[in-house]
C-alpha positions as CSV (number, residue, x, y, z in Angstrom):
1,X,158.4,120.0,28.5
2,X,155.5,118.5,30.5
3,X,157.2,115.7,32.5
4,X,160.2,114.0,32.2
5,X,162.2,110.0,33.4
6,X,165.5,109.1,33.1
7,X,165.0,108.1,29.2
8,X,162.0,109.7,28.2
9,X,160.3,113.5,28.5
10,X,156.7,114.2,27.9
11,X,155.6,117.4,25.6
12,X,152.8,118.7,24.1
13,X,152.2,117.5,20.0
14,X,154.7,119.5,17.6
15,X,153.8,119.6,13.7
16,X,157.6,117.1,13.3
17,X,155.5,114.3,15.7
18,X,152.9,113.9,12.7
19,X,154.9,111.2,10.5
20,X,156.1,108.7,13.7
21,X,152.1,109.4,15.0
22,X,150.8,108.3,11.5
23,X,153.0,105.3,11.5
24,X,151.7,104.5,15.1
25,X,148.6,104.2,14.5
26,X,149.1,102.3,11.3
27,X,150.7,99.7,12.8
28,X,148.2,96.9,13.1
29,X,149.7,95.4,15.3
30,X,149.6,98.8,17.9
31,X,146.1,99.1,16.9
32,X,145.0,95.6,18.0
33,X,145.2,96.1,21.5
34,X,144.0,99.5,21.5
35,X,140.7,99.1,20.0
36,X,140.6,97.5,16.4
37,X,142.3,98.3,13.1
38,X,144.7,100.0,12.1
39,X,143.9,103.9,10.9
40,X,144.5,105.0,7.1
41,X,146.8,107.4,6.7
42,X,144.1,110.2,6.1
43,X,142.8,109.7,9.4
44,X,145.6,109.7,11.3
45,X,146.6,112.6,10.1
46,X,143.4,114.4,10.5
47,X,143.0,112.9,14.0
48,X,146.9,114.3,14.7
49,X,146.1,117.3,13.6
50,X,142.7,118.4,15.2
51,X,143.4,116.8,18.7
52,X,147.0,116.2,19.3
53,X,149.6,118.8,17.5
54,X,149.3,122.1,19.5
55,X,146.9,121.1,22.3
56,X,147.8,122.1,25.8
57,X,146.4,119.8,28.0
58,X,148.7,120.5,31.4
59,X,148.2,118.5,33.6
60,X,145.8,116.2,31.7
61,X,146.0,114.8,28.3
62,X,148.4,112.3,26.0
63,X,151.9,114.4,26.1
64,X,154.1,113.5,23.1
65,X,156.3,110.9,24.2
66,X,159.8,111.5,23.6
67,X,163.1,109.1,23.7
68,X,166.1,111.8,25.2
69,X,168.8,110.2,23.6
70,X,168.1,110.5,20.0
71,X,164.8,113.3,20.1
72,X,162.5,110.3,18.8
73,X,158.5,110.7,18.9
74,X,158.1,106.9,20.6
75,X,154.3,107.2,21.2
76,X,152.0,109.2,23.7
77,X,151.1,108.5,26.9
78,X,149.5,110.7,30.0
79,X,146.6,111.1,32.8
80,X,143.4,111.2,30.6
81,X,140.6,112.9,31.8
82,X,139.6,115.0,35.1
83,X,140.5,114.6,38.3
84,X,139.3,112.6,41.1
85,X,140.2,109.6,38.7
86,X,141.8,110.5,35.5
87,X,142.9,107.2,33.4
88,X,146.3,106.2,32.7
89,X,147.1,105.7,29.3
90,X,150.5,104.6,27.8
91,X,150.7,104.0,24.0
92,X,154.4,103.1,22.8
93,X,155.1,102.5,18.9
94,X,155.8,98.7,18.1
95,X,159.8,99.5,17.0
96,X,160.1,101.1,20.8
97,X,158.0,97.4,22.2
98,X,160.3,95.5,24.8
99,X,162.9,98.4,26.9
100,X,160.4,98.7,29.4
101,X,159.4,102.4,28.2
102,X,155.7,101.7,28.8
103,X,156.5,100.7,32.4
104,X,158.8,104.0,32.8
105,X,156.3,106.4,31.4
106,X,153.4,104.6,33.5
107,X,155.1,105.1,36.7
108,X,156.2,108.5,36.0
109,X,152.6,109.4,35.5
110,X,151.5,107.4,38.9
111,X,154.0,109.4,40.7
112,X,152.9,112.7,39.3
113,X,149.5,112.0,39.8
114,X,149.7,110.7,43.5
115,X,152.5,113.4,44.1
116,X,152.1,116.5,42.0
117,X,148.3,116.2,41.4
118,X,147.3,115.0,44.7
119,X,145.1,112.6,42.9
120,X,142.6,109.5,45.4
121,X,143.1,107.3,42.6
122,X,144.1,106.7,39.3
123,X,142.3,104.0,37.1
124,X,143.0,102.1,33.7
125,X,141.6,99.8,31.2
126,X,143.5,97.1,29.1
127,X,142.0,94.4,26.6
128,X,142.1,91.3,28.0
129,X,144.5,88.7,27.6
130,X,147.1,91.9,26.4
131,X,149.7,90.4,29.0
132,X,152.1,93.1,28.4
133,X,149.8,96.0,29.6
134,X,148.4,93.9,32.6
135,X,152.0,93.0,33.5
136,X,152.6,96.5,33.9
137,X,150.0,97.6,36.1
138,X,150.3,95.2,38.2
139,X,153.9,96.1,39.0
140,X,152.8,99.5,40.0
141,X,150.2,98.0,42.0
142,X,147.0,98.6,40.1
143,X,144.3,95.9,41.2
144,X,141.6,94.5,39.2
145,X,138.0,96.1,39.6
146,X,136.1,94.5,36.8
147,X,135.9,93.2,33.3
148,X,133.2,93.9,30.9
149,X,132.5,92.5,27.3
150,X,132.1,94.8,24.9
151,X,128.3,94.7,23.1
152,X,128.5,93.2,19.6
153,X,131.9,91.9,19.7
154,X,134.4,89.4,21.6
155,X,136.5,92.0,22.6
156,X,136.6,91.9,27.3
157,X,138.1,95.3,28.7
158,X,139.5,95.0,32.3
159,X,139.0,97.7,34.7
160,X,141.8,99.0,37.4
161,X,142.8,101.2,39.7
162,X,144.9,102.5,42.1
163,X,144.7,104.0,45.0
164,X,146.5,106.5,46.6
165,X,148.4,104.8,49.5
166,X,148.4,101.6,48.1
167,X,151.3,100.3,47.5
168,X,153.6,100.7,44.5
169,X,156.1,98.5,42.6
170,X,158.1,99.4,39.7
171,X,160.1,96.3,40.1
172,X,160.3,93.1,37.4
Protein backbone atom coordinates (compact mmCIF):
# COMPACT_ATOMS: atom_id res chain seq x y z
CA UNK A 1 0.00 0.00 0.00
CA UNK A 2 1.15 3.38 -1.39
CA UNK A 3 -1.00 5.88 0.43
CA UNK A 4 -4.02 5.71 2.19
CA UNK A 5 -7.62 8.32 3.48
CA UNK A 6 -10.14 7.52 5.64
CA UNK A 7 -12.19 5.58 2.78
CA UNK A 8 -9.76 4.89 0.22
CA UNK A 9 -5.90 3.38 -0.03
CA UNK A 10 -3.71 3.75 -3.06
CA UNK A 11 -1.66 0.56 -4.44
CA UNK A 12 0.14 -0.32 -7.24
CA UNK A 13 -2.13 -2.27 -10.39
CA UNK A 14 -2.85 -6.04 -9.35
CA UNK A 15 -3.89 -8.57 -12.37
CA UNK A 16 -7.86 -8.65 -10.26
CA UNK A 17 -7.90 -4.50 -11.12
CA UNK A 18 -8.06 -5.37 -14.95
CA UNK A 19 -12.00 -6.00 -15.24
CA UNK A 20 -13.28 -2.63 -13.11
CA UNK A 21 -10.08 -0.75 -15.19
CA UNK A 22 -11.63 -2.08 -18.59
CA UNK A 23 -15.02 -1.01 -17.53
CA UNK A 24 -13.55 2.42 -16.61
CA UNK A 25 -12.41 3.35 -19.51
CA UNK A 26 -15.38 2.08 -21.41
CA UNK A 27 -17.53 4.15 -19.87
CA UNK A 28 -18.23 7.04 -22.24
CA UNK A 29 -19.25 8.99 -20.15
CA UNK A 30 -15.66 8.75 -17.89
CA UNK A 31 -13.96 9.01 -21.13
CA UNK A 32 -15.60 12.35 -22.14
CA UNK A 33 -13.93 14.49 -19.84
CA UNK A 34 -10.70 12.76 -20.01
CA UNK A 35 -9.88 13.12 -23.58
CA UNK A 36 -12.47 11.55 -26.06
CA UNK A 37 -14.12 8.19 -26.56
CA UNK A 38 -14.45 5.59 -24.80
CA UNK A 39 -11.61 2.61 -25.29
CA UNK A 40 -12.56 -0.95 -26.78
CA UNK A 41 -12.11 -3.51 -24.65
CA UNK A 42 -8.89 -4.68 -26.47
CA UNK A 43 -7.21 -1.63 -25.72
CA UNK A 44 -7.95 -1.24 -22.39
CA UNK A 45 -6.80 -4.26 -21.62
CA UNK A 46 -3.58 -4.01 -23.52
CA UNK A 47 -3.10 -0.37 -22.10
CA UNK A 48 -3.81 -2.14 -18.35
CA UNK A 49 -1.59 -4.58 -18.90
CA UNK A 50 1.68 -2.88 -20.36
CA UNK A 51 1.50 0.38 -18.18
CA UNK A 52 -0.56 -0.14 -15.13
CA UNK A 53 -0.68 -3.91 -13.54
CA UNK A 54 2.71 -4.44 -11.86
CA UNK A 55 4.32 -1.05 -12.29
CA UNK A 56 6.01 0.52 -9.34
CA UNK A 57 5.85 3.97 -9.65
CA UNK A 58 6.62 5.10 -5.75
CA UNK A 59 6.23 8.11 -5.25
CA UNK A 60 4.97 9.03 -8.81
CA UNK A 61 2.53 7.44 -10.95
CA UNK A 62 -1.59 6.52 -11.02
CA UNK A 63 -1.81 4.11 -7.78
CA UNK A 64 -4.86 1.72 -8.04
CA UNK A 65 -7.53 3.35 -6.20
CA UNK A 66 -9.09 1.31 -3.74
CA UNK A 67 -12.60 1.74 -1.61
CA UNK A 68 -11.52 0.05 2.13
CA UNK A 69 -14.80 -1.01 2.96
CA UNK A 70 -15.63 -3.45 0.35
CA UNK A 71 -11.82 -3.99 -1.51
CA UNK A 72 -13.32 -2.28 -4.67
CA UNK A 73 -10.92 -1.04 -7.63
CA UNK A 74 -12.90 2.63 -7.83
CA UNK A 75 -10.44 4.20 -10.47
CA UNK A 76 -6.68 5.55 -10.25
CA UNK A 77 -5.48 8.50 -9.26
CA UNK A 78 -1.77 9.93 -8.23
CA UNK A 79 1.18 12.68 -8.71
CA UNK A 80 2.03 12.20 -12.45
CA UNK A 81 5.28 12.93 -13.58
CA UNK A 82 8.65 14.33 -11.92
CA UNK A 83 9.19 16.50 -9.45
CA UNK A 84 9.44 20.12 -9.13
CA UNK A 85 5.78 20.02 -10.57
CA UNK A 86 4.28 16.66 -10.97
CA UNK A 87 0.41 16.78 -12.10
CA UNK A 88 -2.38 15.71 -10.14
CA UNK A 89 -4.58 13.32 -11.58
CA UNK A 90 -7.73 11.77 -10.11
CA UNK A 91 -9.85 9.42 -12.34
CA UNK A 92 -12.95 7.83 -10.32
CA UNK A 93 -15.38 5.20 -12.21
CA UNK A 94 -18.82 6.74 -12.99
CA UNK A 95 -20.74 4.12 -10.35
CA UNK A 96 -18.25 5.70 -7.54
CA UNK A 97 -19.32 9.66 -9.15
CA UNK A 98 -20.90 11.90 -6.31
CA UNK A 99 -19.26 10.64 -2.42
CA UNK A 100 -16.76 13.08 -2.83
CA UNK A 101 -13.96 10.32 -3.47
CA UNK A 102 -12.29 12.44 -6.14
CA UNK A 103 -11.99 15.34 -3.56
CA UNK A 104 -10.54 12.76 -0.84
CA UNK A 105 -7.97 11.19 -3.07
CA UNK A 106 -7.00 14.79 -4.49
CA UNK A 107 -6.30 16.15 -1.16
CA UNK A 108 -4.53 13.20 0.09
CA UNK A 109 -2.15 13.49 -2.85
CA UNK A 110 -1.72 17.48 -2.17
CA UNK A 111 -0.83 16.71 1.30
CA UNK A 112 1.69 14.07 0.34
CA UNK A 113 3.14 16.00 -2.13
CA UNK A 114 3.53 19.37 -0.05
CA UNK A 115 4.30 17.16 3.05
CA UNK A 116 6.03 13.90 2.25
CA UNK A 117 7.55 14.95 -1.16
CA UNK A 118 8.54 18.40 -0.29
CA UNK A 119 7.14 19.37 -3.53
CA UNK A 120 7.10 23.91 -4.76
CA UNK A 121 4.10 23.15 -6.51
CA UNK A 122 1.78 20.78 -7.83
CA UNK A 123 -0.25 21.62 -11.10
CA UNK A 124 -3.34 20.16 -13.01
CA UNK A 125 -5.39 20.31 -16.07
CA UNK A 126 -9.21 19.85 -16.49
CA UNK A 127 -11.41 20.21 -19.74
CA UNK A 128 -13.27 23.11 -19.57
CA UNK A 129 -16.65 23.61 -18.49
CA UNK A 130 -16.12 19.85 -16.44
CA UNK A 131 -17.57 21.70 -13.32
CA UNK A 132 -16.99 18.77 -11.10
CA UNK A 133 -13.17 18.63 -11.59
CA UNK A 134 -12.82 22.50 -11.35
CA UNK A 135 -15.01 22.46 -8.28
CA UNK A 136 -12.56 20.32 -6.73
CA UNK A 137 -9.44 22.11 -7.16
CA UNK A 138 -10.57 25.01 -6.36
CA UNK A 139 -11.46 23.75 -2.78
CA UNK A 140 -7.90 22.73 -2.29
CA UNK A 141 -6.91 25.98 -3.52
CA UNK A 142 -5.54 25.43 -7.00
CA UNK A 143 -5.69 28.72 -9.05
CA UNK A 144 -6.14 29.15 -12.64
CA UNK A 145 -2.88 29.72 -14.77
CA UNK A 146 -4.23 29.38 -18.33
CA UNK A 147 -6.49 27.84 -20.79
CA UNK A 148 -5.49 26.61 -24.15
CA UNK A 149 -7.62 25.16 -27.17
CA UNK A 150 -6.64 22.21 -28.32
CA UNK A 151 -5.44 22.34 -32.31
CA UNK A 152 -8.10 20.73 -34.62
CA UNK A 153 -10.83 20.41 -32.22
CA UNK A 154 -13.21 22.45 -29.73
CA UNK A 155 -11.94 20.81 -26.88
CA UNK A 156 -10.23 24.12 -24.09
CA UNK A 157 -7.93 22.54 -21.30
CA UNK A 158 -7.42 24.76 -18.18
CA UNK A 159 -4.18 24.91 -16.53
CA UNK A 160 -3.57 25.06 -12.50
CA UNK A 161 -1.54 24.91 -9.86
CA UNK A 162 -0.65 25.12 -6.54
CA UNK A 163 1.71 26.29 -4.66
CA UNK A 164 3.25 25.31 -1.73
CA UNK A 165 2.19 27.68 1.00
CA UNK A 166 -0.86 28.65 -0.50
CA UNK A 167 -3.55 28.07 1.15
CA UNK A 168 -5.64 24.93 1.18
CA UNK A 169 -9.38 24.00 1.51
CA UNK A 170 -10.90 20.79 1.62
CA UNK A 171 -14.10 22.25 2.71
CA UNK A 172 -17.66 22.23 0.54
Amino acid sequence: MFLETKRLFFRSHEPGDEAAFVRMQGDVDFRRYVGGTAWPAQKARKRFREQYVGREREPYGLWATILKESGEYIGCCGLVGDAPAPHLAYYIARPFWGRGFATEAASALVTFGFEDRALPRIVATVEKGHRVSEHILEKLGFHIVRDETIAHSARIISYYELTCGSPQRTEN
